[in-house]
MARVEXGU-980092 format. One line per field, with one value per atom (N, C-alpha, C): residue in one letter; atom name; x, y, z. Coordinates in Angstrom, 3 decimals, decimal comma. Last residue first. Layout:
r	c(a | ...)
a	c(CA | ...)
u	c(X | ...)
v	c(Y | ...)
w	c(Z | ...)
This chain:
r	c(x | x | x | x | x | x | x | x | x | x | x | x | x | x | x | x | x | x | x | x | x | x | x | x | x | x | x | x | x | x | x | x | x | x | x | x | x | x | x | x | x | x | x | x | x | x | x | x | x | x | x | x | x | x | x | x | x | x | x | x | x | x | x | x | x | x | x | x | x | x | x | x | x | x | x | x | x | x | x | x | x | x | x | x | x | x | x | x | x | x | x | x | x | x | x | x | x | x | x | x | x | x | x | x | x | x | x | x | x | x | x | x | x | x | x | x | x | x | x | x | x | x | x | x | x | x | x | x | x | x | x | x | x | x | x | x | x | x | x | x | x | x | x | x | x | x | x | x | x | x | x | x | x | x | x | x | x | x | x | x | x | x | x | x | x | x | x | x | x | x | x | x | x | x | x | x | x)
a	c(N | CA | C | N | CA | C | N | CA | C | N | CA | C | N | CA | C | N | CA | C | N | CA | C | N | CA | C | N | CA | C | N | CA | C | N | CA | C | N | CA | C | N | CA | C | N | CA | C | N | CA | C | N | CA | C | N | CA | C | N | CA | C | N | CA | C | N | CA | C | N | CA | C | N | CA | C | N | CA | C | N | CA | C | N | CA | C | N | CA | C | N | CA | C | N | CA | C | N | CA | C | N | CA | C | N | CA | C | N | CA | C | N | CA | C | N | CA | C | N | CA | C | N | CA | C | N | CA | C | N | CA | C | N | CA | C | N | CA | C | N | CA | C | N | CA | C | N | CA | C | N | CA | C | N | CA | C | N | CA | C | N | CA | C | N | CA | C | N | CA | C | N | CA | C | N | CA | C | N | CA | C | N | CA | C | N | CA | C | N | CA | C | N | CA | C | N | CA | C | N | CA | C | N | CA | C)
u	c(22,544 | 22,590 | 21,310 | 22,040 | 22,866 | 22,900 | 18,263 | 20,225 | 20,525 | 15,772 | 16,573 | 18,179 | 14,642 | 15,320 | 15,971 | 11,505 | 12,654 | 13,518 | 8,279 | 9,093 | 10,802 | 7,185 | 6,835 | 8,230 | 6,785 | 7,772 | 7,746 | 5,418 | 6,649 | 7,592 | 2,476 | 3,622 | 5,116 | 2,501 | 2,459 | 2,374 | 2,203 | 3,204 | 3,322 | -0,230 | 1,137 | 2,020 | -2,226 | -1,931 | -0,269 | -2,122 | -1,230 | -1,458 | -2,628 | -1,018 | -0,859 | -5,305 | -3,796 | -3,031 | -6,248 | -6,651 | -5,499 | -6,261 | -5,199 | -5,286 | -7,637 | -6,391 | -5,320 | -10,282 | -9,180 | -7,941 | -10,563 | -9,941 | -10,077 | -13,618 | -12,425 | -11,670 | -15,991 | -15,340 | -14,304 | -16,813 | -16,109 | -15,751 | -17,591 | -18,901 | -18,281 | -15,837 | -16,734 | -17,729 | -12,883 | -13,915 | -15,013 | -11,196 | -11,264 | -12,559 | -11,880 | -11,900 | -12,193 | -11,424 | -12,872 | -12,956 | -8,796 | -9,778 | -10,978 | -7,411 | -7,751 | -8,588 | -8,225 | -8,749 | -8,658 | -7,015 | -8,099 | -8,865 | -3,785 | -4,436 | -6,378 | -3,725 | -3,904 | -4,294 | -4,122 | -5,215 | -4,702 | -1,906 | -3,183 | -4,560 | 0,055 | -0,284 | -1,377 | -0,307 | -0,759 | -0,879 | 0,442 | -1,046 | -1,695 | 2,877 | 2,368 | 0,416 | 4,758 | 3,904 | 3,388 | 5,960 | 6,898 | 5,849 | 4,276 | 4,968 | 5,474 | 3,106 | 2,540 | 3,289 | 5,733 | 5,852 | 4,475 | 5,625 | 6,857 | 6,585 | 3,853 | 4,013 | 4,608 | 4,486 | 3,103 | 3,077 | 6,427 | 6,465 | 5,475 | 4,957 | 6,398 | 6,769 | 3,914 | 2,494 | 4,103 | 5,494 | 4,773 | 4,120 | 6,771 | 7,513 | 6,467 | 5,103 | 5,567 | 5,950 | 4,333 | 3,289 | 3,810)
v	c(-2,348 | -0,790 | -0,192 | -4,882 | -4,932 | -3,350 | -5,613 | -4,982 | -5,521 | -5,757 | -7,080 | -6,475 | -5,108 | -4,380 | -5,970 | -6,719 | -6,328 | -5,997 | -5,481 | -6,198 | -6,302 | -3,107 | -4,361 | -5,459 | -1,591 | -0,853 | -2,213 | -2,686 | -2,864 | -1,768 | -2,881 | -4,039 | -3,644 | 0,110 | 0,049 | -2,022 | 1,114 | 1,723 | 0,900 | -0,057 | -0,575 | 0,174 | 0,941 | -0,263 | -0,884 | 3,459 | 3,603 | 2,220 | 2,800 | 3,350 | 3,532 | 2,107 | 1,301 | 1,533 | 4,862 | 3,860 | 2,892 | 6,374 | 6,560 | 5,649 | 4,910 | 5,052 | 5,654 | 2,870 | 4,000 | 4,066 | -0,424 | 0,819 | 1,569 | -1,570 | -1,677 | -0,415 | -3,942 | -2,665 | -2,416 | -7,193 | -6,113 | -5,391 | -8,709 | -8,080 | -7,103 | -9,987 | -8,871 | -8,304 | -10,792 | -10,549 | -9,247 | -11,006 | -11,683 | -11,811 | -9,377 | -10,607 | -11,043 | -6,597 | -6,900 | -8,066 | -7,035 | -7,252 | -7,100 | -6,790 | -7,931 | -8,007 | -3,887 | -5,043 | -6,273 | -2,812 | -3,040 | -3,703 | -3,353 | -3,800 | -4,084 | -1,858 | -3,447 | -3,969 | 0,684 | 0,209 | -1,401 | 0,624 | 0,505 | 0,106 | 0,702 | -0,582 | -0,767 | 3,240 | 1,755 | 0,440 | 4,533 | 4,670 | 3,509 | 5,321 | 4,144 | 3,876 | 7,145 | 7,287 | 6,670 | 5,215 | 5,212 | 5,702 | 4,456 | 2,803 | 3,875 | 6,841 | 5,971 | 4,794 | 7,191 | 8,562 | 7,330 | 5,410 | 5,566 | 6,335 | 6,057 | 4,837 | 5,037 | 8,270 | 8,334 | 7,141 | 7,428 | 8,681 | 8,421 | 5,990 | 5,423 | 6,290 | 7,827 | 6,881 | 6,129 | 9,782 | 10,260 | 9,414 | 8,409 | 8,432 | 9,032 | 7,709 | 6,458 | 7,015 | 10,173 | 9,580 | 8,424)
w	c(10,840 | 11,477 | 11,616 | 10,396 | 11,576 | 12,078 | 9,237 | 8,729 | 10,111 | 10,064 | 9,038 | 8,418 | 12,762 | 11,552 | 10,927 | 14,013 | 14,230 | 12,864 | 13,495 | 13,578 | 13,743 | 14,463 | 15,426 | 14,861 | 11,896 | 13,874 | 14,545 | 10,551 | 10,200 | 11,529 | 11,620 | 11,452 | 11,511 | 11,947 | 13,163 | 13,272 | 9,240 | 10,364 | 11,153 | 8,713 | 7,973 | 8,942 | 9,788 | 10,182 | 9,609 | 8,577 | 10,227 | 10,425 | 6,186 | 6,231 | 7,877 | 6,621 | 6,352 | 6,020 | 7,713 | 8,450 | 7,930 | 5,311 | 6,411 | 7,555 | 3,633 | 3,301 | 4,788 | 5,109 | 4,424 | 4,041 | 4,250 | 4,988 | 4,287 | 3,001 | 2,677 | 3,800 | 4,943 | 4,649 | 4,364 | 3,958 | 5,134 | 4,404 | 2,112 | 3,059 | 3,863 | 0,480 | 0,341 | 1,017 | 1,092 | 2,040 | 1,411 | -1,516 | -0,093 | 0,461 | -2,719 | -3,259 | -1,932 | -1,004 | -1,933 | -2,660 | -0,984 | 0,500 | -0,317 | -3,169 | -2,396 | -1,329 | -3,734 | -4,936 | -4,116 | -1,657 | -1,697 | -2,395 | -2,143 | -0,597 | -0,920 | -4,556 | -4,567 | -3,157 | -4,047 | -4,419 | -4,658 | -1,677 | -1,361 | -2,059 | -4,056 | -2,783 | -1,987 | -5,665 | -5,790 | -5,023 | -3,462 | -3,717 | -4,457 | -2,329 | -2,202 | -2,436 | -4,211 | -3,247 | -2,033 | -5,356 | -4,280 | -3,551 | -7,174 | -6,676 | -5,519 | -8,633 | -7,406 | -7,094 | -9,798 | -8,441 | -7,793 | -11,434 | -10,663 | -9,397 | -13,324 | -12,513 | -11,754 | -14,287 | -13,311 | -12,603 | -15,666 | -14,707 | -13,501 | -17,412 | -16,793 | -15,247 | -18,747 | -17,910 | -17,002 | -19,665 | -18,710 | -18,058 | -22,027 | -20,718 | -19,616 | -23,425 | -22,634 | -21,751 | -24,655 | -23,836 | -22,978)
């Protein structure tokens, strides 16, 4: 049983399903009167920081 909830952790950390449900546990602290995104609604807001900012390598 450890290794499967270890498993299940793992595939949502890369998925990124848990980031979203922490994106939304904070925006429902935050701001409870505004609508939480969708999910495809902040994965194209998240696309469209991390294209904006410049690469943090040299390649």
């Amino acid at each position: 049983m450890k290794v499967l909830r270890l498993l299940r952790w793992y595939v949502r950390e890369i998925g990124g399903a848990a980031e979203y449900e922490r994106h939304c546990a904070r925006a429902r602290a935050q701001c409870p009167d505004r609508p939480v995104p969708t999910r495809r609604a902040y994965e194209l807001e998240r696309l469209r920081r991390r294209e904006g900012r410049p690469p943090d390598r040299c390649c």
